[in-house]
C-alpha positions, -999 to +999 in steps of 0.1 A: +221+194-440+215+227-443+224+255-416+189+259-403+189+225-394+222+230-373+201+256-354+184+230-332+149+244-304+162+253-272+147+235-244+164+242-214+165+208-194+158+199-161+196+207-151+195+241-160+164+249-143+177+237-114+210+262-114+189+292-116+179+281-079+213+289-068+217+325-052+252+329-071+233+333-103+214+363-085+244+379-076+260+377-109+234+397-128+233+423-099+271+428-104+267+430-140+238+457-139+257+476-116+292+473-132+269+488-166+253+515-146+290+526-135+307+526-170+304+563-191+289+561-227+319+584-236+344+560-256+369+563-278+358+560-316+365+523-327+348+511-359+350+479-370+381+474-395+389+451-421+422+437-402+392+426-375+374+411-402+401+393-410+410+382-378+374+370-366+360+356-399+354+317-402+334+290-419+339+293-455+306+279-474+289+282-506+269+314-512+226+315-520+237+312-554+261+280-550+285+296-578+307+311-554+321+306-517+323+333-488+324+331-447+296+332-430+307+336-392+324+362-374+332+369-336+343+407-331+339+398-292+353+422-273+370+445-295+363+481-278+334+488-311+311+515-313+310+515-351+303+485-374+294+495-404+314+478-419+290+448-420+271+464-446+291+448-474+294+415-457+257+405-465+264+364-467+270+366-430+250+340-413+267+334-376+275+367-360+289+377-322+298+414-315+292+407-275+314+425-246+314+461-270+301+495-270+272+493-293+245+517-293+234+513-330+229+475-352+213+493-382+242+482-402+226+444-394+194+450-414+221+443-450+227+405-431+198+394-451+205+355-444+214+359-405+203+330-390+223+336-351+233+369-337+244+374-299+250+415-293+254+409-251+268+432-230+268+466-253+249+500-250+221+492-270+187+510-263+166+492-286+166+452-305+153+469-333+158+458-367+142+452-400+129+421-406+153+393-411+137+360-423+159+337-417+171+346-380+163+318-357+186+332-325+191+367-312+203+376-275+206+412-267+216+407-230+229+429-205+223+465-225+201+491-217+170+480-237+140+501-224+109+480-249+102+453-267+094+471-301+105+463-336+111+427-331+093+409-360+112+382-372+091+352-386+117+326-382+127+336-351+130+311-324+150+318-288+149+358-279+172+369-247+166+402-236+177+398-197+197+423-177+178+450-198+153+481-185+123+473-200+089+478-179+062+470-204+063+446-234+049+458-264+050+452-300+057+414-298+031+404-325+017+371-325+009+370-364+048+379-368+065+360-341+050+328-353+078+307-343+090+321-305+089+297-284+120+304-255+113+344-242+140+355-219+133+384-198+151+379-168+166+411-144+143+439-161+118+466-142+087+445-160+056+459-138+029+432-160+029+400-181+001+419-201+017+418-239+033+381-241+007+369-255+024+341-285+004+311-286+041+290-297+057+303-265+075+268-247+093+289-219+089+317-209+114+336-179+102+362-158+122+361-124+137+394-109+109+420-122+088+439-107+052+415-113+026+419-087+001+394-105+004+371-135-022+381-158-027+377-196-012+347-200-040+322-197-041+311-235-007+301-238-013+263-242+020+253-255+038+271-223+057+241-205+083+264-185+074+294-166+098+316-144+084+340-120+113+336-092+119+372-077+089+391-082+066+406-058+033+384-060+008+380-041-015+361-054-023+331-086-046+346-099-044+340-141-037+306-141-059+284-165-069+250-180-062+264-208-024+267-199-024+226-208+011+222-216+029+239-184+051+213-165+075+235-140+064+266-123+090+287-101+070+312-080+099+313-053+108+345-033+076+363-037+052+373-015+022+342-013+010+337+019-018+322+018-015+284+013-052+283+001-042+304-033-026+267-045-060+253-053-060+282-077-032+259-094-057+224-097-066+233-134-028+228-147-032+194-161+008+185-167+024+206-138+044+183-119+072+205-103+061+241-082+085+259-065+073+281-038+109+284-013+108+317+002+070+328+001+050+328+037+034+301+028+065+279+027+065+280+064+030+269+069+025+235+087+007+220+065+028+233+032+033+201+013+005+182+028-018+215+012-003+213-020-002+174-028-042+177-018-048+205-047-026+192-070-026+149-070-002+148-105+022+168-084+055+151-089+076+176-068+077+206-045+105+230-045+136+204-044+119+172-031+098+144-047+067+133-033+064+097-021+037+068-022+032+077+017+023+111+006+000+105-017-019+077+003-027+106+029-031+131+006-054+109-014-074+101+020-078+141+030-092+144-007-121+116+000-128+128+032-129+162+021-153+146-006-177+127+012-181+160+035-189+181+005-216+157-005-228+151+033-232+189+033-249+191-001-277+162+013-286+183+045-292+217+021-313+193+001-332+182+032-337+216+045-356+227+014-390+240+018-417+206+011-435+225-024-467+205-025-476+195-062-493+220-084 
């Protein structure tokens, strides 16, 4: 088996969604950002030395060539870094973590010709880019102080991370390069639209804590399953399509819905079967679930609770009623039409 095939898709299961309801994980990121904004770029010069290399290589394999052996993973976690250039000469390097530093450049990276997994959280980065690496599958630039999206272009490239960051527009994610993203992480940024995600392979996609006002370019993403949108400042849904025939869970919670009709704006979505809408106006509506069974029938569950048979039996009866009224009302228009004598 080769080490491509170690690096399995990410698909974040249902368990996992449901932690990121929890208010602790909020919390968290706002400590983070604010511990980041407290800390001085001023640090004392530490490069990356051998005796680290040493210390944080592992997983001896056989090199491209199969004639000669050489480690392919190392973990300089933690190590104080703002230099590590010495990775230049370490070019069979195919697992790398330099997390918890103080980073600011990964040009040095662009030798690592065979990277298949690199995690750089937590540093001083301004910027994920690199040169084009074909073989990296993972990258998660976390918790820095990212302000775009530009220069990311790597064709094998599967999971991206790029939370905790200060990006406000995405640009530069090309969907002729980025052929095989499908898990976009962009959690805890200042992102204003969702203009500029526009990779037909995306799977999941995380949005929550941003500044999004609207969903909007999105609508031809047919493979998205998983969308995020918890924490914004929407106020409408808008953008949704039947194109978007793959997307299963939805979290719009915490924004700013309040009208309960916008969920018939939601009918089209084919596989949704969770929504979670805690925390908009609309929550507190009468009428809430009964609304959004009666837009959406497939609906398996709203916020944290399943719908049963009871539910659907009445929402099933609102919708025939609601039916027969339609067409009651269409016969009386028809009736009311001027007689137009034969010609």
């Amino acid at each position: 088996m080769s080490d491509e095939d170690d690096l399995d898709d990410i698909e974040p299961d249902q368990d996992d969604l449901e932690k990121e309801e929890d208010e602790k994980e909020t919390d968290e990121w706002d400590d983070y950002r604010k511990e980041g904004e407290e800390v001085s770029e001023e640090w004392m010069p530490t490069p990356l030395t051998e005796a680290m290399m040493k210390e944080g290589l592992s997983l001896l394999c056989k090199t491209g060539s199969g004639l000669a052996h050489a480690y392919i993973k190392l973990e300089a976690k933690d190590r104080d870094l703002t230099d590590i250039n010495l990775l230049r000469s370490y070019i069979h390097l195919r697992y790398v973590d330099i997390s918890e530093n103080h980073l600011t450049d990964l040009s040095p990276l662009n030798s690592l010709t065979h990277l298949l997994w690199l995690k750089a959280d937590g540093n001083q980065l301004r910027s994920a880019r690199l040169n084009e690496l074909p073989y990296l599958q993972i990258a998660s630039f976390s918790y820095n102080q990212i302000m775009d999206t530009e220069g990311i272009s790597h064709p094998r490239l599967g999971s991206l991370d790029l939370k905790g960051n200060r990006i406000h527009h995405v640009t530069g994610l090309d969907p002729e390069k980025l052929t095989s993203l499908h898990t976009l992480e962009l959690r805890g940024n200042q992102i204003e639209s969702t203009l500029g995600i526009g990779l037909p392979k995306l799977k999941n996609l995380f949005l929550a804590q941003n500044l999004l006002k609207k969903v909007e370019g999105l609508e031809n993403l047919s493979n998205l399953t998983t969308l995020h949108l918890r924490d914004n400042q929407i106020e409408t849904l808008d953008g949704f399509s039947k194109e978007m025939k793959s997307l299963q869970y939805l979290n719009l919670r915490s924004n700013m819905i309040s009208d309960i009709g916008e969920m018939a704006k939601l009918r089209d979505l084919p596989k949704l079967r969770a929504l979670v809408m805690l925390d908009n106006p609309c929550a507190d509506e009468t009428d809430y679930r009964q609304e959004a069974l009666v837009q959406m029938a497939h609906l398996e569950r709203l916020d944290k609770e399943f719908f049963e048979d009871e539910d659907r039996a009445e929402a099933e009866e609102i919708r025939q009623r609601m039916k027969e009224e339609q067409e009651q009302e269409q016969d009386v228009d028809h009736d009311m039409e001027p007689y137009q004598p034969p010609a």
